[in-house]
C-alpha positions, 0 to 999 in steps of 0.5 A: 520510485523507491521508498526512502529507507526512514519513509519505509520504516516509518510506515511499517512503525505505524501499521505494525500489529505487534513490536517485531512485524514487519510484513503482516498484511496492513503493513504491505497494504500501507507500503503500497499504497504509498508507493501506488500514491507516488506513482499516480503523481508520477503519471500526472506530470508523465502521462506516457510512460507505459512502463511506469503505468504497468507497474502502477496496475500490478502494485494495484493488483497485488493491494486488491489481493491482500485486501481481499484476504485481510477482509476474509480474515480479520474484518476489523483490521481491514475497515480500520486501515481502509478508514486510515489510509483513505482507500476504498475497499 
């Protein structure tokens, strides 16, 4: 379930906070994201795949963190993303 490499860097594009950044906190929360999205559909269709699951609850996880820090750190950025990407915070 990986991203495409033009999905990828479409993303990082539009949740960059300068011309060369590629992993700021926004651009890893919204790389997530999407990838916790895809696995959610995923697991509609396959509701026993426990490995899959797993996973989705790490990449949850690691989200729940890096909003977290964002939030500590930057308020502004963070209700601007949680606003863009639909997620609650």
């Amino acid at each position: 379930m990986a991203l495409s490499r033009t999905t990828k860097a479409q993303i990082v594009k539009t949740y960059r906070t300068s011309k060369n950044d590629t992993g700021s906190s926004e651009v890893q929360i919204a790389l997530l994201t999407t990838r916790i999205n895809a696995l959610t559909e995923h697991l509609k269709v396959h509701k026993h795949d426990v490995h899959t699951r797993y996973g989705l609850t790490k990449m949850v996880s690691k989200r729940r963190k890096l909003m977290r820090y964002l939030k500590n750190h930057n308020l502004d950025s963070y209700k601007n993303l949680i606003k863009a990407l639909d997620v609650r915070g």
